[in-house]
C-alpha positions in Angstrom: 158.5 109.9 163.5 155.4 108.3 164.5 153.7 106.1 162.1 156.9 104.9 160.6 158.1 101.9 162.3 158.2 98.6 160.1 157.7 96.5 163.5 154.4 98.1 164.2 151.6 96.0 163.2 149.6 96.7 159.7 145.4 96.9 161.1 144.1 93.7 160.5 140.6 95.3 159.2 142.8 97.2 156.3 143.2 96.0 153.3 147.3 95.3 153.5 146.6 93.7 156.7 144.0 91.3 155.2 146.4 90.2 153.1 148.5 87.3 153.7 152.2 88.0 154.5 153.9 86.8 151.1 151.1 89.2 149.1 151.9 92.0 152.0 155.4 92.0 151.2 155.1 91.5 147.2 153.3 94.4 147.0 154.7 96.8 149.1 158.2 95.9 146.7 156.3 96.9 143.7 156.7 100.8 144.4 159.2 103.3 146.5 158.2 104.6 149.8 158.6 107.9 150.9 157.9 110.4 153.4 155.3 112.6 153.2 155.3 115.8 155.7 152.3 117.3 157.5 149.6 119.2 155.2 151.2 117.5 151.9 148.4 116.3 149.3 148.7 112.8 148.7 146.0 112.8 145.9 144.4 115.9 144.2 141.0 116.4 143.3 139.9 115.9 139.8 144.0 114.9 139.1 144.7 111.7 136.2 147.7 110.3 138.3 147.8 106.2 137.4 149.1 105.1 140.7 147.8 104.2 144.1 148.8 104.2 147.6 149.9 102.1 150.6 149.6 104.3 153.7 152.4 102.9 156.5 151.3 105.5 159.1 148.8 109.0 159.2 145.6 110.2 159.8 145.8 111.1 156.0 142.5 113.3 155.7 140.1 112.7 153.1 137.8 115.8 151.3 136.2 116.9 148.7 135.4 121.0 147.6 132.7 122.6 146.4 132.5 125.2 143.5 132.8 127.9 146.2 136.0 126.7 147.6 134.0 125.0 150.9 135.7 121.7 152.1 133.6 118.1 153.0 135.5 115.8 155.1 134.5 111.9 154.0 137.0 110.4 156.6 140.0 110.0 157.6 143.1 107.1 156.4 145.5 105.5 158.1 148.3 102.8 158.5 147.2 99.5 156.5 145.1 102.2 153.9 145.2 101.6 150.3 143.9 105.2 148.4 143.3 106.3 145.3 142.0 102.8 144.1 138.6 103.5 142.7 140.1 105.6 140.1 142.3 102.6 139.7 139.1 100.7 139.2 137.0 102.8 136.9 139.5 105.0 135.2 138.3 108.2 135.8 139.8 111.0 137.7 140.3 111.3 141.2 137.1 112.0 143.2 138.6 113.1 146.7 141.3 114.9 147.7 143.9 113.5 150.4 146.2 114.9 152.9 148.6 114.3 155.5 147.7 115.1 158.9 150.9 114.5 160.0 154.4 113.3 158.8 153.7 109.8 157.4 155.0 107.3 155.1 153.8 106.0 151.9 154.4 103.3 148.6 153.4 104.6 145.7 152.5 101.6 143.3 151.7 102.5 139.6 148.6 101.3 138.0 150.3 99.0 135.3 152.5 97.2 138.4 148.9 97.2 140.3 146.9 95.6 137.7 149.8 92.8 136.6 150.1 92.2 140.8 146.3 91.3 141.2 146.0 89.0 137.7 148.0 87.1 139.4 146.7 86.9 142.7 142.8 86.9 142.4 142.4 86.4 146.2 144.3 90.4 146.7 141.1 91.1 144.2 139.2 89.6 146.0 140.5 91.9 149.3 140.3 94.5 147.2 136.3 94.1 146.4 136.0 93.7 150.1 137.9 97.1 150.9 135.6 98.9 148.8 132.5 97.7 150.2 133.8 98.4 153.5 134.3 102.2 153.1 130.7 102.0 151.1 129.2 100.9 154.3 131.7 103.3 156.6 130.3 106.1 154.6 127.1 105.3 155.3 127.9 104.9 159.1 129.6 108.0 159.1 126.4 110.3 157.9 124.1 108.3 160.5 127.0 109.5 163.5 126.6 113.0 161.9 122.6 112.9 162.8 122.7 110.7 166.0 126.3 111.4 168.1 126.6 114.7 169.6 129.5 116.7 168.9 131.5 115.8 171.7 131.5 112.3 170.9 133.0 113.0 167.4 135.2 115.2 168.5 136.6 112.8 171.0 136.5 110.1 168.2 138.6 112.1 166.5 141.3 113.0 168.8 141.4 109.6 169.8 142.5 108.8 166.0 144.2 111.5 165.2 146.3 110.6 168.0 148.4 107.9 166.7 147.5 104.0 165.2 146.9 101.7 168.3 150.1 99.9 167.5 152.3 103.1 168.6 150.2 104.4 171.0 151.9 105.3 174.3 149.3 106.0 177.0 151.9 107.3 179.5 153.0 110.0 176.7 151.1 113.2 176.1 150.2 113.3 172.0 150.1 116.9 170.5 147.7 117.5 167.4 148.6 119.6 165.0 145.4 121.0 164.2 143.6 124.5 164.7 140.0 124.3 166.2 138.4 125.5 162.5 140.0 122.0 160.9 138.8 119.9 163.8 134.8 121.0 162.9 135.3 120.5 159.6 136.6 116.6 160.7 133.2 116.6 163.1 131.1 118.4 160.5 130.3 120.9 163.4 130.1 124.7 163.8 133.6 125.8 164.9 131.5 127.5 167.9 130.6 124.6 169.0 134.1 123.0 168.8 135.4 125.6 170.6 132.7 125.1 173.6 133.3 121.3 173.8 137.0 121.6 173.9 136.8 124.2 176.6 134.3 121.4 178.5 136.8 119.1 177.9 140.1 121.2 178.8 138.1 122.0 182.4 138.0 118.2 183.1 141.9 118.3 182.3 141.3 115.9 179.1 143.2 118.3 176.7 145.3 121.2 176.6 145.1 123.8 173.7 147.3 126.5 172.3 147.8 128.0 168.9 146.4 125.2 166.4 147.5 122.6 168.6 145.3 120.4 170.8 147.5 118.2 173.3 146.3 114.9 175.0 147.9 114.7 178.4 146.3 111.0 178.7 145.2 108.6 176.4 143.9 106.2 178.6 141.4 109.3 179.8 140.7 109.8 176.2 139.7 106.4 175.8 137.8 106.2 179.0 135.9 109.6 177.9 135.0 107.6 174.5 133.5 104.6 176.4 131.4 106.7 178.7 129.8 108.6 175.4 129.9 105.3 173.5 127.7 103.9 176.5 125.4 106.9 176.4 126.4 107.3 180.7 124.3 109.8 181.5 126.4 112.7 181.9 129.3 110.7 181.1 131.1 113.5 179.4 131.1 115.3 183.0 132.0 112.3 184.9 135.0 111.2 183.6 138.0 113.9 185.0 141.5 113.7 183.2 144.6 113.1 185.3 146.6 115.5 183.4 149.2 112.7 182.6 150.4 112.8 186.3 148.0 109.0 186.6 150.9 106.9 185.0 148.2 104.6 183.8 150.6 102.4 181.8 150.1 100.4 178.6 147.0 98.4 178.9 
């Protein structure tokens, strides 16, 4: 399963990979791990559960609902993650909803065990304070790429994350996402209409293959290179760059 090997490095700008190795592995013994399949809720909503999360793998999806039943997507976790913390910190119920992407692993520390674990290490606190003000700031990038990037830069974002953690990417190795074109505007905060067009765009350049709510990536390293060539604002870059269909053997780089 992807996402769930011990040797893969923790993301050093997550809050487990802050911490220092000794604190990593003290807290990650405070709880049990365990698997969590694809679509599971990992945190409900308005729920009064007293424990929090260490993600080891994901995209774990992060949303909140409206009276009517409509879904907001605030972002997306993954491997290194803590969730469910600021209820931790203030007490009140959950604010967000979050779910498994895909087939991911998780320690589920109680709030008593939490609370004991950073007495007596002020510096995790500290890391803590710091993880916080992070997503605050993420947040706010997040809304400005809603109002600035066109769609088909989020949406390549996206696919590039949902795709795997950089530690257990394989560029040589197609990557399937399991995820129908209506979720993926949702992620983008786009019309699925216009989902639909950019994917065709970018199934024409042979960037992506689609079927029945499943988008597969034939090349990584074309992903990535279609990501730079947005993030650069190449004029036309979306056009220019042409996937190889995973026949390029690009290798790890």
């Amino acid at each position: 399963m992807q996402g769930e090997s011990w040797a893969v490095p923790w993301e050093p700008d997550t809050f487990v990979g802050r911490l220092h190795p000794d604190d990593r592995r003290d807290l990650l013994a405070l709880g049990s791990s365990n698997i969590y399949p694809a679509n599971r809720y990992l945190l409900v909503e308005g729920d009064r559960s007293q424990f929090v999360l260490v993600l080891h793998g994901g995209p774990a999806k992060v949303a909140v609902h409206d009276e009517r039943g409509g879904e907001y997507v605030l972002g997306l976790r993954g491997r290194g993650d803590l969730i469910g913390e600021l209820s931790y910190l203030d007490g009140r119920p959950r604010s967000a909803s979050v779910v498994a992407l895909r087939p991911l692993r998780a320690t589920k520390i109680a709030w008593s065990r939490f609370d004991q674990y950073l007495q007596d290490r002020p510096a995790v606190g500290l890391e803590l304070a710091r993880c916080v003000g992070s997503r605050l700031r993420d947040a706010d990038r997040s809304r400005l790429a809603v109002s600035t990037d066109d769609v088909a830069m989020r949406l390549a974002r996206l696919l590039r994350d949902l795709a795997g953690e950089p530690g257990e990417r394989r560029p040589e190795r197609a990557v399937a996402i399991e995820a129908s074109q209506g979720e993926l505007a949702k992620l983008v905060h786009a019309a699925e209409v216009t989902v639909n067009r950019v994917l065709r765009e970018f199934r024409a350049q042979g960037l992506v293959r689609t079927a029945y709510r499943r988008v597969l990536v034939p090349c990584l390293v074309c992903l990535d290179r279609l990501v730079l060539a947005l993030a650069e604002e190449q004029k036309d870059g979306r056009k220019a760059v042409r996937g190889c269909g995973g026949r390029a053997g690009h290798g790890s780089r």
